[in-house]
N, C-alpha and C positions, 0 to 999 in steps of 0.2 A: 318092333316099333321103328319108322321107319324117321328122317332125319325133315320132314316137314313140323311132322307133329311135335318133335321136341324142339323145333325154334319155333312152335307157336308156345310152348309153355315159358320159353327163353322170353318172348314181347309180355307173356301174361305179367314178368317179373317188370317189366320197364324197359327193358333192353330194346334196342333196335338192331337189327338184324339185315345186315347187308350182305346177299349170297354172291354175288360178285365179285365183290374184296374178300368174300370166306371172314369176315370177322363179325362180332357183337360188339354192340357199342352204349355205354350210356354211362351219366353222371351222377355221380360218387354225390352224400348230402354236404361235404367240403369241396364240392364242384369240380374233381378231378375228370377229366375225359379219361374213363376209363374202357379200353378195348381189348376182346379174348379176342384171337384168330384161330381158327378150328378149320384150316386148309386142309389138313393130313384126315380129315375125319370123315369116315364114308358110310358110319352105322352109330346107334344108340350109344353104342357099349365105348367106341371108341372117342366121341362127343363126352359122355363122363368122364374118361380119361383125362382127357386136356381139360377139362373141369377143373378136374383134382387137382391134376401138375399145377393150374393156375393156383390153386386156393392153396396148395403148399409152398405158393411164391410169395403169397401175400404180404407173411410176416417181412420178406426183404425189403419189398416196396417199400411197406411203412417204418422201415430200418431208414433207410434211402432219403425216404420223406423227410423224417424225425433228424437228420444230420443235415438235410437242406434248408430247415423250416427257418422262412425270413427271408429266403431267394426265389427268384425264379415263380412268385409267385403262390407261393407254399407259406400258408397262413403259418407266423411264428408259436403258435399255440400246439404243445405237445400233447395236452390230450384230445384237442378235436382229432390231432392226425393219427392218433390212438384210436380213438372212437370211428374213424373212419374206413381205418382197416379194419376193424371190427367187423365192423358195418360189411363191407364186401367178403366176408368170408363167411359172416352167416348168409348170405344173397345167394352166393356158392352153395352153398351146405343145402339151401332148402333146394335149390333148383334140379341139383345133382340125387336129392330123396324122390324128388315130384318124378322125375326122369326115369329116375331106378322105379319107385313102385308102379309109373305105367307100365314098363319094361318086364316086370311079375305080372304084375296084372295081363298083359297081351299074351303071355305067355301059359298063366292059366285059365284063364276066361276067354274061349276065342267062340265064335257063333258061325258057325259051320255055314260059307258061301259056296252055297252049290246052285252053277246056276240053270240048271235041268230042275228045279223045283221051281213053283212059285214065290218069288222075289217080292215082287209087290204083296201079296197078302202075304208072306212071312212079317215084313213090314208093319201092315196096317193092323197084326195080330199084336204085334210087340205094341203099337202105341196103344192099340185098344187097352190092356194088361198094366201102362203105363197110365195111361188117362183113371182109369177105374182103382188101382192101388192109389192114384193121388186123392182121391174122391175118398173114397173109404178110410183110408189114414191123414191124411192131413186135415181134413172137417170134422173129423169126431176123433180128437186127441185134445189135449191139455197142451199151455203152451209152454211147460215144461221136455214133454215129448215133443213137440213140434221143434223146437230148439236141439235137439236130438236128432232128428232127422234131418233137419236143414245142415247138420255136422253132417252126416253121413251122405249126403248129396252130393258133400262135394270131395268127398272121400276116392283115393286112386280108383276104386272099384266103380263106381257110377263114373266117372270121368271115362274111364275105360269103357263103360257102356255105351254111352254119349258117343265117343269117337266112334265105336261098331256100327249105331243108327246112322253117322255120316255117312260110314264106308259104305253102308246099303245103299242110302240115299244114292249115293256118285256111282252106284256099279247099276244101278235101276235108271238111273240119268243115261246113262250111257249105253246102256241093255235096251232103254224106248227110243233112241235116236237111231 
């Protein structure tokens, strides 16, 4: 997986994402400006790293916070500053699983780009398969089942799927120019 796809899950979260400076940036719901830099980071695996290192900082921060609160602009209130650490470490937590399960996912789910076949109808067979499993399952289910699947849609494994129909798409872009 390579390190575009995981600062688009990085903005899915809120984040803004400045490749320039090498950091992430966005605000905390007690409005802290809060920014990862992820300069040393060249692959998936090492992007989760400085994830972690971050989220095993967290608790200091909000040590840090909790001794300042009343200065500098740090609401006097202990548990919003409580609640807010909170808050960015479960942010961490999902972002760092979403990351790791495409990272399994890419790893066992890969669709074989060979490009001495036909690209294009591989393509237009997948959406065929795609168009006609939506038709068939999602028009004649219960919307108990339908709620079910609308889970599983957006499950690492369809996400992972989704990205592969990109990669065809961009390698078929690029194969017709």
């Amino acid at each position: 997986m390579d390190l575009k796809r995981c600062f688009k899950i990085i903005e899915d979260f809120g984040f803004n994402v400045d490749m320039e400076s090498k950091y992430i940036q966005q605000h905390t719901p007690l409005g802290e400006d809060w920014n990862i830099n992820f300069d040393e980071c060249e692959n998936a695996k090492e992007l989760i790293e400085c994830l972690e290192n971050h989220l095993n900082g967290v608790d200091d921060d909000t040590t840090t916070f909790v001794d300042m609160r009343g200065t500098h602009g740090i609401p006097d209130n202990l548990q919003a500053i409580v609640e807010d650490g909170e808050w960015k470490k479960q942010v961490l937590k999902d972002i760092i699983k979403r990351i790791d399960d495409n990272i399994w996912a890419d790893e066992n789910f890969r669709l074989p780009l060979n490009n001495e076949n036909n690209l294009k109808e591989k393509l237009e067979t997948i959406k065929e398969y795609a168009n006609k499993i939506d038709e068939i399952w999602y028009n004649e289910i219960s919307d108990e089942n339908r709620a079910i699947i609308d889970q599983a849609y957006n499950s690492p494994v369809s996400e992972h799927i989704r990205w592969l129909l990109a990669d065809i798409e961009e390698v078929l872009k690029n194969d017709l120019d």
